[in-house]
C-alpha positions in Angstrom: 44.6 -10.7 4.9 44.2 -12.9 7.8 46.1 -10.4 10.0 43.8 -7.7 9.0 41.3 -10.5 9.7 42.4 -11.0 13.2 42.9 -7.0 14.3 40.2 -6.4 13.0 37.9 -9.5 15.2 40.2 -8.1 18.6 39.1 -4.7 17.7 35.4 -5.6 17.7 35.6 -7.8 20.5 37.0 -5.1 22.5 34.7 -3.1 21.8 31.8 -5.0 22.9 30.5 -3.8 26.1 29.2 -5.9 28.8 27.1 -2.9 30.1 24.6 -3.5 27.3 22.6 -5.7 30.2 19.4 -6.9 28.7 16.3 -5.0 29.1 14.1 -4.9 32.4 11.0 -6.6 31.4 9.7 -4.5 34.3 9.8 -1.0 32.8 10.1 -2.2 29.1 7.6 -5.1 29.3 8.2 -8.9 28.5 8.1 -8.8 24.5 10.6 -5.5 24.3 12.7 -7.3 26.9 12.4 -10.9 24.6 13.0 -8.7 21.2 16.6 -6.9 22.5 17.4 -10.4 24.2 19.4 -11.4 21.0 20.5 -8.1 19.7 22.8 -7.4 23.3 24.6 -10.6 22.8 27.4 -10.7 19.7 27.2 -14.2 19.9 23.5 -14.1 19.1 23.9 -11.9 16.5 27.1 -13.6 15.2 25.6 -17.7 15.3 22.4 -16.2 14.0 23.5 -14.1 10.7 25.6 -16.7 9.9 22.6 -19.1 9.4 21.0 -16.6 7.1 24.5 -16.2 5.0 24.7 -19.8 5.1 20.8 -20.4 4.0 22.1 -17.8 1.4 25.0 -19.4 0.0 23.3 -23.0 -0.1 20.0 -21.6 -2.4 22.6 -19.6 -4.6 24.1 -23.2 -5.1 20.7 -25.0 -5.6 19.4 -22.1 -7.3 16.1 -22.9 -5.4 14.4 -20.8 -2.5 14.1 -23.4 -0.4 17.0 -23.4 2.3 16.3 -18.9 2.2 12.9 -20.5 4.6 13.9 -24.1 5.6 17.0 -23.5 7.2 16.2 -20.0 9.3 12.9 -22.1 10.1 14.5 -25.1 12.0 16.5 -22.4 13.8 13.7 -20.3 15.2 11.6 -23.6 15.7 14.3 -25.7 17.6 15.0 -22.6 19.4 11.4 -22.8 20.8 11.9 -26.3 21.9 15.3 -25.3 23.9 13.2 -22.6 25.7 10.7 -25.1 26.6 12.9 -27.4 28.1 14.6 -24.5 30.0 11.2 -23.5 31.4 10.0 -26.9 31.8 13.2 -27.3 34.4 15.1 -29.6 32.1 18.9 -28.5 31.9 21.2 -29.0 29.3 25.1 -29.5 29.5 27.6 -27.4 28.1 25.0 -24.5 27.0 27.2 -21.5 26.9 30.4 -23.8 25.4 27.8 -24.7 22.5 26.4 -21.4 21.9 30.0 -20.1 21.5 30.5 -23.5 19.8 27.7 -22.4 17.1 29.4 -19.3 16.2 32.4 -20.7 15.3 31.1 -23.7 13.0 28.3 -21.6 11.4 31.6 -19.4 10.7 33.2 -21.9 9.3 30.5 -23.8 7.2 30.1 -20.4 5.8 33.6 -20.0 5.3 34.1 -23.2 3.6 30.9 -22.5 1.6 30.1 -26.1 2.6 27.3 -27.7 0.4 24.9 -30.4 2.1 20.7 -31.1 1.6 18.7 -28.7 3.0 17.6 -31.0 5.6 20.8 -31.7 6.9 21.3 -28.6 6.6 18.5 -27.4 8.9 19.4 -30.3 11.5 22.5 -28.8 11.4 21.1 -25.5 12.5 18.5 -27.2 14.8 21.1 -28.6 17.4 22.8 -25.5 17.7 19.6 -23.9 18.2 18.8 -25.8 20.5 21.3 -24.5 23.0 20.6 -20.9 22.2 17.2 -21.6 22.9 17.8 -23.0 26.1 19.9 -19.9 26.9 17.2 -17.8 26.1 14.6 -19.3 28.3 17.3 -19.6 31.3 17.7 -16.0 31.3 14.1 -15.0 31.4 13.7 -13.4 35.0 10.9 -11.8 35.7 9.4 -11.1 32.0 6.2 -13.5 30.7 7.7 -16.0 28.8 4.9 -16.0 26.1 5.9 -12.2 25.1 9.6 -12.9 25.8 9.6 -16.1 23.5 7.6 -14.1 20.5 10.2 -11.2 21.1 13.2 -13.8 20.7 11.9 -15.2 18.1 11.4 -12.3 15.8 14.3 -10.9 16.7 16.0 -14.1 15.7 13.7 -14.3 12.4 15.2 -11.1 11.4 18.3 -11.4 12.2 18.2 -14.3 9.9 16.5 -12.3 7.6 19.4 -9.9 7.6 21.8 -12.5 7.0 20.0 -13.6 4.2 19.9 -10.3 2.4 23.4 -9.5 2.9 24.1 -12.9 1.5 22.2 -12.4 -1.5 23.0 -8.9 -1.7 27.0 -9.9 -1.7 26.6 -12.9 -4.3 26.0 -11.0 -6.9 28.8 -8.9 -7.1 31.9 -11.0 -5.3 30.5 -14.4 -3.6 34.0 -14.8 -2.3 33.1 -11.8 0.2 30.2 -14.0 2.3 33.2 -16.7 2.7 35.2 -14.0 3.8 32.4 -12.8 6.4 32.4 -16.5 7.8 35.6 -16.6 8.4 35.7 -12.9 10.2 32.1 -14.6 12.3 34.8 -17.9 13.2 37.6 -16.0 14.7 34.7 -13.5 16.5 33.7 -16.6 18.4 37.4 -17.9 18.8 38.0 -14.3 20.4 34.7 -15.0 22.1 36.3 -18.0 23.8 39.3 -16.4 24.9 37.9 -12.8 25.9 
């Protein structure tokens, strides 16, 4: 399985293609440009499904609602604050080693099906989010950074939202198959690292 695991992560890392450059906020506009920010990156898409599995896997335990909005919510919030501070001038160290970072914990946490409060949880979350964030508002170029910071964040939001479903979606019939994902989203971001 975990050789299957690991052709199957080099595969899709291979086949990610750097030439999906970000849209020009210039003939697409600043929100378009915002929204498609985190859908080009794998490592977006990776760090930020795996919240939504994770927020997924921790209600189905509690068998309350709460973490399905708590935990997506300190994301996309604390993601605000990281673009702020990029913006503002403030730099952070180590962004792109913690953004790769995120991938591979949220992986694992998901993996491990770990099981903490909701608020720990989302403060969990919240520092990695931080960092992708900052990322975010680092890369703006030319595009307004009101409509790129809305576009980023509902992009995030749903692909949180997407996690989510396919978290609930997959507990119902084999709950082993989210730890499963995790694991593939962990060794994505280790092949991240080394690609």
């Amino acid at each position: 399985m975990l050789k299957r695991l690991s052709l199957a992560a080099a595969i899709l890392a291979a086949a990610t293609a750097p030439a999906f450059a970000h849209l020009d906020p210039d003939a697409h506009g600043s929100f378009m440009a915002g929204f498609s920010h985190p859908l080009f990156g794998l490592d977006h898409i990776l760090a930020m499904v795996a919240v939504g599995l994770w927020a997924a896997q921790i209600a189905r335990e509690d068998k309350s609602n709460r973490a399905l909005w708590v935990v997506p919510s300190a994301f996309v919030g604390t993601m605000a604050i990281g673009f702020l501070l990029a913006l503002s001038g403030i730099g952070l160290p180590f962004v792109e080693p913690a953004i790769l970072a995120s991938v591979i914990g949220l992986g694992l946490l998901v993996a491990m099906a770990v099981k903490l409060p909701v608020s720990a949880c989302a403060v969990i979350v919240g520092v990695f989010a931080l960092f992708h964030g900052h990322a975010h508002g680092g890369e703006l170029g030319t595009a307004g950074a009101l409509q790129f910071g809305i576009g980023f964040a509902i992009a995030t939001a749903l692909l949180h939202v997407a996690g989510i479903a396919l978290g609930l979606g997959i507990s119902r019939f084999a709950p082993s198959v989210t730890r499963i994902a995790g694991a593939a989203t962990a060794l994505l971001g280790l092949s991240l690292v080394f690609g």
